[in-house]
N, CA, C and O of each residue as an XYZ file, in Angstrom:
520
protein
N       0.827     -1.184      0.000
C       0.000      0.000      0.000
C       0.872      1.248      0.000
O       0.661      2.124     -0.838
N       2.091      1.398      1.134
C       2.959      2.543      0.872
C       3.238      2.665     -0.398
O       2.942      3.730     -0.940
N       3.931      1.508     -1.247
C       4.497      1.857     -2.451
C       3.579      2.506     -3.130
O       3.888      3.672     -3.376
N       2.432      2.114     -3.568
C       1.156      2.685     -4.579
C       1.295      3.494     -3.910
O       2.417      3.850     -4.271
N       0.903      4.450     -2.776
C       0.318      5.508     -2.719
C       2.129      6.759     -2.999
O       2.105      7.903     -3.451
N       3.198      6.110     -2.619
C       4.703      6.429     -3.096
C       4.176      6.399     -4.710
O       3.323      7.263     -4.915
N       4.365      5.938     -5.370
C       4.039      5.816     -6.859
C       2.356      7.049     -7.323
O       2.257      7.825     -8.273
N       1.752      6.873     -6.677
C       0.833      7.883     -6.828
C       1.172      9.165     -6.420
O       0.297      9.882     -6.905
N       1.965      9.864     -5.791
C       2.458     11.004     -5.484
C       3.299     11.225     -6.838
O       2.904     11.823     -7.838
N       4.711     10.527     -6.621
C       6.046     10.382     -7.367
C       5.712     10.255     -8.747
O       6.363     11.013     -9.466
N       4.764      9.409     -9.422
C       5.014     10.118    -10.955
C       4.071     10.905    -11.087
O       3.986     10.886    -12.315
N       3.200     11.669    -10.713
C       2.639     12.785    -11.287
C       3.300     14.112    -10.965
O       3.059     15.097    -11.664
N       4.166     14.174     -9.881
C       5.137     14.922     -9.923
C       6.547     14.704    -10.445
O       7.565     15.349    -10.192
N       6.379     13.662    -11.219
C       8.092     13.804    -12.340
C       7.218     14.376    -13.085
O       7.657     15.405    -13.599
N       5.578     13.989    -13.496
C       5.596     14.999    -15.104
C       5.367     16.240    -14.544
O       4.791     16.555    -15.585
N       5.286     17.145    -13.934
C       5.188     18.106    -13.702
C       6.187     18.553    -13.473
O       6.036     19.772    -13.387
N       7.530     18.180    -13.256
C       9.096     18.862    -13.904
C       9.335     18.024    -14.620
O      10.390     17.529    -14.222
N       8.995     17.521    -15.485
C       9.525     17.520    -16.586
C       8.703     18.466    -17.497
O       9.471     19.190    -18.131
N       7.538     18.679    -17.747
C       6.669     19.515    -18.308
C       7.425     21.345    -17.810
O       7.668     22.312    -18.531
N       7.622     21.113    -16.045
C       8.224     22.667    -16.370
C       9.170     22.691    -17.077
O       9.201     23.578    -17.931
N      10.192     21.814    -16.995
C      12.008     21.740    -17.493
C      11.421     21.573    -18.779
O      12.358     21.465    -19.570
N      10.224     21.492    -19.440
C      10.242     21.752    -21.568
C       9.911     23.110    -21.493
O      10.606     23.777    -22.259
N       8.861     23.953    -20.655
C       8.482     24.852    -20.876
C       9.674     26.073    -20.492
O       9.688     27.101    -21.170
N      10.620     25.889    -19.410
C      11.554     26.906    -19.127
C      12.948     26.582    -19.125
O      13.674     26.482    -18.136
N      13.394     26.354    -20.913
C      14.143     25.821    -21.076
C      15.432     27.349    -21.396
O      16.642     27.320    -21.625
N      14.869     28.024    -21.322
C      16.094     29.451    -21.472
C      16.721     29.715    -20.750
O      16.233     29.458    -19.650
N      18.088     30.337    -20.673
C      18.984     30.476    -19.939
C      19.083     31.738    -19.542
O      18.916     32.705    -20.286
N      19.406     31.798    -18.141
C      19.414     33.220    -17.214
C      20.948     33.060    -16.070
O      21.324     32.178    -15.298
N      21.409     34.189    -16.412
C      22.335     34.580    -16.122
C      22.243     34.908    -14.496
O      21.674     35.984    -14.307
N      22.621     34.309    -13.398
C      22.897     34.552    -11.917
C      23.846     35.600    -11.449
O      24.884     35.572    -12.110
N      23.831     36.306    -10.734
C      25.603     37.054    -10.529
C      25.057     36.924     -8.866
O      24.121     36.558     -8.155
N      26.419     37.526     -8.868
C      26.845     37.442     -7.197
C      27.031     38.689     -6.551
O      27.030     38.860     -5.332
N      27.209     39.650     -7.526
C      27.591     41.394     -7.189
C      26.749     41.368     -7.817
O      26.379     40.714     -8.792
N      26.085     42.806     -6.723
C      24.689     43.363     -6.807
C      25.251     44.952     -7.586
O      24.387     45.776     -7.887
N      26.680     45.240     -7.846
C      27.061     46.455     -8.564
C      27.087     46.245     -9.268
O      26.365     46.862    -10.051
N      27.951     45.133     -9.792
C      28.528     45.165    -11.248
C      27.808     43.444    -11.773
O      28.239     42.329    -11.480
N      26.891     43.731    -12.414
C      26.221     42.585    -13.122
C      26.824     42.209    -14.425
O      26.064     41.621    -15.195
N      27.735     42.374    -14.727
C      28.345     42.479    -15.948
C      29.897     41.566    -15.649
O      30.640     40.969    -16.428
N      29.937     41.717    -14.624
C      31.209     41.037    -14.323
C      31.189     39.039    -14.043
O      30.575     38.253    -13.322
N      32.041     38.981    -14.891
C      31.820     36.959    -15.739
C      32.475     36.141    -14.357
O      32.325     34.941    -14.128
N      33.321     37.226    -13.416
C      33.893     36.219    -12.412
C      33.047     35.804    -11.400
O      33.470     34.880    -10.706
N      31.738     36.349    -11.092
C      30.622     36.474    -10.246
C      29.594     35.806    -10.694
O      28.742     35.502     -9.860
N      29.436     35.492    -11.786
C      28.024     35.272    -12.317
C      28.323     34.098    -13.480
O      29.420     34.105    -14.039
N      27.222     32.997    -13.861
C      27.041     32.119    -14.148
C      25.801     31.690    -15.155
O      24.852     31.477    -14.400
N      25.351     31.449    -16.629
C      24.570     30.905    -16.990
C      24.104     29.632    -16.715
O      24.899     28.693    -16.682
N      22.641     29.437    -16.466
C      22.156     28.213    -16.351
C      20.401     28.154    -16.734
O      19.675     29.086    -16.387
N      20.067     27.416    -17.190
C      18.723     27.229    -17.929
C      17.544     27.355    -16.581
O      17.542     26.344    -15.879
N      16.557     28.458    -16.145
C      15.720     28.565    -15.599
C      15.275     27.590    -14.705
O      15.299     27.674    -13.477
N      14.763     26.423    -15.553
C      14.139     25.286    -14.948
C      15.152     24.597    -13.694
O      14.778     24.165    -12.604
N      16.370     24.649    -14.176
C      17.461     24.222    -13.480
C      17.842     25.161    -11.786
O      17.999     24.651    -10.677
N      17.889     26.534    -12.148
C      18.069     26.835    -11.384
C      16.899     27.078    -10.328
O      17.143     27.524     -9.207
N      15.564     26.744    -10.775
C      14.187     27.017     -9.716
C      14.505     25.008     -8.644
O      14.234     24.755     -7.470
N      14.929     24.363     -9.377
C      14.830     23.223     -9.238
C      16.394     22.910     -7.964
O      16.550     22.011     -7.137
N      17.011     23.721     -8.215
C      18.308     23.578     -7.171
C      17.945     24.821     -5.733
O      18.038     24.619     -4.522
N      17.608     25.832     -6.325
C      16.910     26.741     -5.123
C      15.924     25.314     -4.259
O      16.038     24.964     -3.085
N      15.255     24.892     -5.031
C      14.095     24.197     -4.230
C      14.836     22.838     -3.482
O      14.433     22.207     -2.506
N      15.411     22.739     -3.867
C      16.509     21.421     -2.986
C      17.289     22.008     -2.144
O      17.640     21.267     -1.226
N      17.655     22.959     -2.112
C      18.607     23.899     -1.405
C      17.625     24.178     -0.128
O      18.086     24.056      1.007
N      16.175     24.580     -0.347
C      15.703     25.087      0.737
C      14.892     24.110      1.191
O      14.201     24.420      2.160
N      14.753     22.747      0.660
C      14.138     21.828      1.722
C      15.216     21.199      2.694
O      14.971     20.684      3.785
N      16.539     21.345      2.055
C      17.231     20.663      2.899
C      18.059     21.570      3.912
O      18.326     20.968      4.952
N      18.510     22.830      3.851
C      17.784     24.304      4.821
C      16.600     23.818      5.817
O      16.880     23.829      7.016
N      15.747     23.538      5.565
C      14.707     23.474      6.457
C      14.652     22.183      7.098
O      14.067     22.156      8.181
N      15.116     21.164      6.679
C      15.383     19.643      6.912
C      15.966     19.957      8.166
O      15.569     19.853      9.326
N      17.413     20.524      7.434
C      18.731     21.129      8.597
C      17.927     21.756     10.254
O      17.765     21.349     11.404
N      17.740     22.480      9.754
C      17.043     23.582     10.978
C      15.987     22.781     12.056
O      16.125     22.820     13.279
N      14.728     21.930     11.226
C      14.130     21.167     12.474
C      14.904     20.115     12.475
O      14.455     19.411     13.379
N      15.960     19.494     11.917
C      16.480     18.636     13.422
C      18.109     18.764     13.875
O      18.934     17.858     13.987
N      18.247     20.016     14.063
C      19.122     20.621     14.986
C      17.710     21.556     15.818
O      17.874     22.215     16.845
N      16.850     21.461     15.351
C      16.093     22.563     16.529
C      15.533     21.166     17.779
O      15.309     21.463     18.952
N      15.379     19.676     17.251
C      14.759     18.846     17.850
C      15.707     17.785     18.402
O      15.398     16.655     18.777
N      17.047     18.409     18.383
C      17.926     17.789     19.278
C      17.898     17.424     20.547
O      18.163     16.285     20.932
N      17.580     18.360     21.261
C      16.774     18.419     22.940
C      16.131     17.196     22.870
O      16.362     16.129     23.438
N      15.348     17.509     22.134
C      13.793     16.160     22.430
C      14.212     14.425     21.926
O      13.659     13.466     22.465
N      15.093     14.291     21.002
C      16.105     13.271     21.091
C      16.859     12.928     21.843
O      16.981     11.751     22.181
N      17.605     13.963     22.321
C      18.474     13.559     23.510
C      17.666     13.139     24.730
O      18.103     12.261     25.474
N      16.241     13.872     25.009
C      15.298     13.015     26.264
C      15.305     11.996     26.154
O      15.203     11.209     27.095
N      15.466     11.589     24.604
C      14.130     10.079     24.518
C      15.502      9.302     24.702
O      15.436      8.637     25.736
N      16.889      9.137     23.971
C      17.781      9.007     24.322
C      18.115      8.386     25.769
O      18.528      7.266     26.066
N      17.808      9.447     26.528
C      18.102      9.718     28.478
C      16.818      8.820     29.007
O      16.698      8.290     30.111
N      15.866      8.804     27.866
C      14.712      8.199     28.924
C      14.610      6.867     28.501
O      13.946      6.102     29.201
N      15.144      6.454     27.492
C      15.326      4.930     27.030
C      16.169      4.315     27.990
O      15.662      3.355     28.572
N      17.558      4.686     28.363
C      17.821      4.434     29.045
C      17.932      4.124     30.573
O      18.726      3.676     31.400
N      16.473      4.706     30.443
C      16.469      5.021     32.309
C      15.616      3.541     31.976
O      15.922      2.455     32.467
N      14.670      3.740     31.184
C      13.504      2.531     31.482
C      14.462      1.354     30.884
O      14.067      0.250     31.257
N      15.310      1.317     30.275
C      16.309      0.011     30.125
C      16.596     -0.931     31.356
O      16.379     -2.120     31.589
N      17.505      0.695     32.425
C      17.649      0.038     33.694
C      16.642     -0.374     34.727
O      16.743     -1.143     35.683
N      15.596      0.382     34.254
C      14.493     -0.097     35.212
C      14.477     -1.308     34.723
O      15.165     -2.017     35.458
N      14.017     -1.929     33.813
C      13.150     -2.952     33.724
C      14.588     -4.083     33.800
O      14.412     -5.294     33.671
N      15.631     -3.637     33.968
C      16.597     -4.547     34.361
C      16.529     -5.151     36.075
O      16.575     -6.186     36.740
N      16.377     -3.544     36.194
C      16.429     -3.520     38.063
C      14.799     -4.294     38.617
O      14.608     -4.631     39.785
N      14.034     -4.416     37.793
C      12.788     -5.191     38.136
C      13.061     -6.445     37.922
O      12.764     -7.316     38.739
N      13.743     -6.721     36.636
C      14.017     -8.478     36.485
C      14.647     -9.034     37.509
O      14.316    -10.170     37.847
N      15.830     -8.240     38.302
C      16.674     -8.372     39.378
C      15.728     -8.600     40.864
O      15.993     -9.487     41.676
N      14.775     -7.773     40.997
C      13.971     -7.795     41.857
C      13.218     -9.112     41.445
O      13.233     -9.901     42.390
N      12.736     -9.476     40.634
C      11.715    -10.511     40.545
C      12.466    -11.730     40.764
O      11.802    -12.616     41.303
N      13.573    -11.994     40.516
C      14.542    -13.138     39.926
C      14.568    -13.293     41.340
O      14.114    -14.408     41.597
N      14.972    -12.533     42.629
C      15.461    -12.117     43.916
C      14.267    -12.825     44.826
O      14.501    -13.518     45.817
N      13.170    -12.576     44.399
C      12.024    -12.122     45.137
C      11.176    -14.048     44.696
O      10.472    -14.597     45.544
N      11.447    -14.688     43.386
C      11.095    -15.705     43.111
C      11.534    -16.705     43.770
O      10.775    -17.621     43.455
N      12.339    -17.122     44.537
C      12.940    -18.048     45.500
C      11.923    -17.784     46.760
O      10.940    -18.491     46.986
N      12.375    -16.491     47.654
C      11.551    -16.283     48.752
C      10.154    -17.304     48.571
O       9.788    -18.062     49.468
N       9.665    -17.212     47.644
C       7.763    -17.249     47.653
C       7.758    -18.807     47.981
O       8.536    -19.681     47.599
N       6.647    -18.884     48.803
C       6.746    -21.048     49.238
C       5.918    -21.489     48.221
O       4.880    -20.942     47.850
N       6.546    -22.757     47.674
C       5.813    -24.002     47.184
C       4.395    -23.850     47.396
O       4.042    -23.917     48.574
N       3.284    -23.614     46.321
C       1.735    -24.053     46.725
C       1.829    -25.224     47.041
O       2.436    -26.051     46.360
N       1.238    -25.475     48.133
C       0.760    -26.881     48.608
C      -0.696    -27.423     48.147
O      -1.703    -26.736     48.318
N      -0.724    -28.425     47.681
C      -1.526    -29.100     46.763
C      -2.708    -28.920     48.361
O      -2.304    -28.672     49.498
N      -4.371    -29.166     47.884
C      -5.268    -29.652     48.342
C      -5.507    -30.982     48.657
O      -5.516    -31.851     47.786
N      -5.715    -31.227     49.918
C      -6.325    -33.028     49.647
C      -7.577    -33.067     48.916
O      -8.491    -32.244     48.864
N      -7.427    -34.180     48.370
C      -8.837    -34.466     47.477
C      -9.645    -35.143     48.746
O      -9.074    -35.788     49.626
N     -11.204    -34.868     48.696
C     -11.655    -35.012     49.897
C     -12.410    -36.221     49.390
O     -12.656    -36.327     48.189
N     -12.782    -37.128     50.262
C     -13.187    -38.485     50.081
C     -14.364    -38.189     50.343
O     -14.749    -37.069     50.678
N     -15.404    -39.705     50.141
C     -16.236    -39.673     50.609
C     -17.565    -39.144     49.450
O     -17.264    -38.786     48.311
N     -19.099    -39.164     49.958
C     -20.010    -38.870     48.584
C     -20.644    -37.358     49.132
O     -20.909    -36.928     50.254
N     -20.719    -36.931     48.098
C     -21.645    -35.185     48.292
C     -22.925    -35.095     48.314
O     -23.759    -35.562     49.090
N     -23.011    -34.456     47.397
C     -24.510    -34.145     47.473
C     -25.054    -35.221     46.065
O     -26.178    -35.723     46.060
N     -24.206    -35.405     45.122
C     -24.742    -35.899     44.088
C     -23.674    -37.462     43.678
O     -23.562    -38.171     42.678
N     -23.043    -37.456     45.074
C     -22.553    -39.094     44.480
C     -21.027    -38.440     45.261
O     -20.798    -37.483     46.001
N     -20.259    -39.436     44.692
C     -18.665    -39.792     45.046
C     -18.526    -37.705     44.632
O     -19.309    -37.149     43.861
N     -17.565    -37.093     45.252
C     -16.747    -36.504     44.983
C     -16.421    -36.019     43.608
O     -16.178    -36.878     42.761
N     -16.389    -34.939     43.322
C     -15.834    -34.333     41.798
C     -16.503    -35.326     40.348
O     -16.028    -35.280     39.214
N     -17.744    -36.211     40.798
C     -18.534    -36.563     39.605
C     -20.002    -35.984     39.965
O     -20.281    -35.740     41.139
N     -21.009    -35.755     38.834
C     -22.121    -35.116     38.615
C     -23.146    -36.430     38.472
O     -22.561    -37.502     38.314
N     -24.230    -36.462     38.499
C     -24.928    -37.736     38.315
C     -25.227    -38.604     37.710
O     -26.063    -39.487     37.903
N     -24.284    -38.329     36.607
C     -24.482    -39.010     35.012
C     -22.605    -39.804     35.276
O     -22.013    -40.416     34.386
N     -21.882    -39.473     37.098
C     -20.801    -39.935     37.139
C     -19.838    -39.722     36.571
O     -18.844    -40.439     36.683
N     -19.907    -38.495     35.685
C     -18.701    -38.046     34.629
C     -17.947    -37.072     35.538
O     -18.498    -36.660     36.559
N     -16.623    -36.663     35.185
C     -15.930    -35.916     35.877
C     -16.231    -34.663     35.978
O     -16.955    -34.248     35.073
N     -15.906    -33.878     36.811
C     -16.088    -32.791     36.726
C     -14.996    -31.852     37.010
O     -15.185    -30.639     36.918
């Protein structure tokens, strides 16, 4: 089911860059100095489609970056708190393991002899067990 609904996202968005990358196939010039736009050591041709398509990878993974260095804290709890309940449930096995000796042997019931209300002991009147 993931995959189909992966496959239902994923190719209707390849044709939709690929459809932009036919439609904005011209080339635009980038620079780096905001004075001199004219200057070739600053600045770079590259075809539109290309460069909307690297901005947009650039800033998901910018934003990727940012929430998880912002959600470091809350990793490092779960981190600190895995470990606490690790040792707990160590320090309980220790306790139980400890604590399982102490406890006495159930001592069995005597089976009681003799007839009840409906015959011998632990049979019903048809004498079957019960």
């Amino acid at each position: 089911m993931r995959k189909f609904l992966t496959a239902l996202v994923v190719i209707p968005l390849g044709f939709v860059l690929v459809d932009f990358a036919i439609a904005n196939r011209h080339f635009v010039t980038v620079s780096y100095d905001p004075l001199v736009s004219d200057d070739s050591s600053l600045s770079f041709s590259l075809p539109l489609f290309l460069l909307l398509i690297v901005v947009g990878v650039l800033g998901v993974v910018a934003g990727g970056s940012a929430v998880w260095l912002a959600q470091g804290r809350w990793r490092r709890a779960a981190r600190r708190n895995e470990a606490e309940a690790r040792s707990a449930r160590a320090e309980l096995a220790d306790l139980r393991a400890a604590a399982a000796p102490a406890k006495p042997d159930p001592q069995r019931l005597p089976v009681p002899t003799g007839a009840g209300l409906y015959g011998p002991v632990g049979r019903d009147k048809q004498r079957a067990t019960l």
